[in-house]
N, C-alpha and C positions, 0 to 999 in steps of 0.2 A: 145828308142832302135830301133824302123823301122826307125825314120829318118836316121838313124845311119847307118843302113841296106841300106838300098833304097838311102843315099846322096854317101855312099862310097863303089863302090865295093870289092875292098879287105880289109875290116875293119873285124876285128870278134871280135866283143865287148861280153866283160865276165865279169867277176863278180868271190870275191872269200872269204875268211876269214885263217886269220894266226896272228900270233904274234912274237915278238922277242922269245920270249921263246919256243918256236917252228920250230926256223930257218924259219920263213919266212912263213911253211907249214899247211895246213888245209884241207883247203876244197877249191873246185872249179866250174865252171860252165860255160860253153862257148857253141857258137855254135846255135842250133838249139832250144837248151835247156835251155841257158840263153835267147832266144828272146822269147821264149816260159814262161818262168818262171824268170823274171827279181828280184821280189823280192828275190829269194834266192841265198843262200851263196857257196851254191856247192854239189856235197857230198865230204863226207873222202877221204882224199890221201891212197894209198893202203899205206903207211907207218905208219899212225897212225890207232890208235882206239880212236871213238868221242861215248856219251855217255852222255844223258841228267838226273839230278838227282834232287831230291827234298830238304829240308832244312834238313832233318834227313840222307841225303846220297845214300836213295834209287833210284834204277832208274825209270824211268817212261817210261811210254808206249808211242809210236809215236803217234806227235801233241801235246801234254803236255808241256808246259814250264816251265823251270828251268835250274840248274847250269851246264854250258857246260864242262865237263872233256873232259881232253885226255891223252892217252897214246901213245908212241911207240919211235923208234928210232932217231927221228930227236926233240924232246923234249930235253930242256938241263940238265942238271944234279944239278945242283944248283947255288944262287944267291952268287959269290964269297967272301967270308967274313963273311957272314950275315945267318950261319946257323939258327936261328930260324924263317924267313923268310921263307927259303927254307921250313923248316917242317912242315910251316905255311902250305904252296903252294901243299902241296900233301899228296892226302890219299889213303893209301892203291898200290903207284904205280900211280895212275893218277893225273895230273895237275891240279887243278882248276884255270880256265880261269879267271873265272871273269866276265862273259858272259852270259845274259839271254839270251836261244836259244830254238828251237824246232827243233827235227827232225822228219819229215814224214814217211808213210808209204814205201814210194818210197826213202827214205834215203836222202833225201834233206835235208842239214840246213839251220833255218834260224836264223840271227841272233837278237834279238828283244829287248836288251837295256843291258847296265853293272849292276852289282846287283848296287852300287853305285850308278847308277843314279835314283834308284828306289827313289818318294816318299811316304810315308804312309801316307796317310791325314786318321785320324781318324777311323783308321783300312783297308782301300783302297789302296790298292798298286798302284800304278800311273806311270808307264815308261815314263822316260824324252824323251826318241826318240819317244815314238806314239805322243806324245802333238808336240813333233819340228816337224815331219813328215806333220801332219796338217795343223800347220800352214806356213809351206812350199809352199803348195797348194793356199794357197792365193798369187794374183801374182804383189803384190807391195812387198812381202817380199824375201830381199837379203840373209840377216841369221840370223838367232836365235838361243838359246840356252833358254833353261828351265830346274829350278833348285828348289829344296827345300825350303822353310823361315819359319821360325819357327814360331809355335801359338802355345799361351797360351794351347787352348782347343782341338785340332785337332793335337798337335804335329808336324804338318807341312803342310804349304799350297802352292799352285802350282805359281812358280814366271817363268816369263818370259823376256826379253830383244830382243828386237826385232830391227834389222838394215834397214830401209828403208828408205823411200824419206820423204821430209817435206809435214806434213798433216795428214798423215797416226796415223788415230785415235785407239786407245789402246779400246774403245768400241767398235769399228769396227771390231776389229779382236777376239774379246772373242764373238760377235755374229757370227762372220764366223765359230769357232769352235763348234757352237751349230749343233748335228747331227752328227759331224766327230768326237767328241769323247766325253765320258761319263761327263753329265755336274760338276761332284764333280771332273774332269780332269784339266775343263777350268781353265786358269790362273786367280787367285784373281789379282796379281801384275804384273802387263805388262807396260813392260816401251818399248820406242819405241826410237830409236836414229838414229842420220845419220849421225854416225860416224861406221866405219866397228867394227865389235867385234874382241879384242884381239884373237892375237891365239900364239901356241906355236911354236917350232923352226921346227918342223915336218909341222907344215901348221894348224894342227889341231885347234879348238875355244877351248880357251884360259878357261874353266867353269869357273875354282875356282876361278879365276880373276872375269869375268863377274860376278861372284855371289858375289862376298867380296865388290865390286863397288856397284850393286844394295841394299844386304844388307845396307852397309853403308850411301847409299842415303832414306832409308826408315825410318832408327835408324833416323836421321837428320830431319826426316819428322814427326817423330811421329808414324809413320802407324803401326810399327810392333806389334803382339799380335790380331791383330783382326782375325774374320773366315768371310766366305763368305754368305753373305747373301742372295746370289740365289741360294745355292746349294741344 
């Protein structure tokens, strides 16, 4: 963000969160305020109302995470066809996003993983984007994606795919994660490729792909079923 600042001067790089289901609209953050606070999402558009809750539907106090609702006028009305869907999608009036978020005391969101991308390893919640985020930070990795695999005993252990140059060792980078995040986090299964990872028509990484590929090369290997023995 200061290169950003300091290489261009009329750039004003921001930062925001919205959804199709939302027209586009959320939250925002530019300015003085995104150089200042780059990790967050924004705060609320004066159009909506945002509203962080727990698995029983309660809300929660700012900094607490969990399920990001919203409400207000630029919200759509329902998924055409597919009323149970819709009914699915809201309670009480508010959307449920889909979206593990926090908002602060200062009314900032942020956004912090899809409940779907959460793993449970043997009662541990695990957010797929703090593990990708990570191993981001290591600077031979182009992209990656972390996802779910099933075990026998843990119900599910931390699988990753990772896109970078030839060499780049799969132990190398679960010791890079030792310290950046919680070791029953690290990836058991880290496969490593340099080929770019799928993605879909939007630009996005392609999961369910990369994960039906990794699954299906582990089933073929034998591996699957085990738990991790450093944890």
């Amino acid at each position: 963000v200061r290169r950003i600042s300091s290489s261009f001067d009329r750039a004003a790089p921001n930062n925001g969160w919205g959804m199709t289901e939302t027209n586009a609209i959320g939250a925002g953050v530019t300015g003085v305020d995104y150089v200042a606070r780059p990790e967050v999402s924004g705060r609320p558009s004066v159009v909506l109302d945002l509203r962080v809750v727990d698995e029983s539907g309660a809300a929660l106090e700012p900094g607490e995470p969990g399920e990001l609702q919203v409400r207000g006028s630029s919200v759509f009305t329902e998924y055409w066809g597919h009323p149970e869907a819709t009914a699915a999608a809201f309670v009480d009036g508010w959307f449920r996003t889909g979206d593990v978020a926090v908002i602060d005391a200062d009314g900032f969101v942020t956004i912090v993983d899809r409940i779907k991308d959460l793993i449970i390893r043997g009662g541990e919640n695990i957010g797929c984007g703090q593990v990708e985020a990570a191993l981001t930070e290591h600077p031979l990795v182009r992209e990656v994606a972390v996802y779910g695999v099933p075990d026998e005993r843990l119900g599910e252990e931390v699988g990753a795919t990772v896109y970078g140059p030839a060499g780049l060792d799969p132990e190398e980078l679960q010791e890079f994660l030792v310290g950046r995040v919680a070791r029953f986090a690290i990836p058991q299964y880290l496969t490593v490729t340099m080929t770019p990872l799928a993605r879909t028509a939007t630009g996005k990484i392609f999961k369910r792909q990369v994960r039906a590929e990794a699954l299906a090369d582990l089933r073929a290997a034998g591996l699957l079923g085990s738990s991790n023995p450093n944890a």
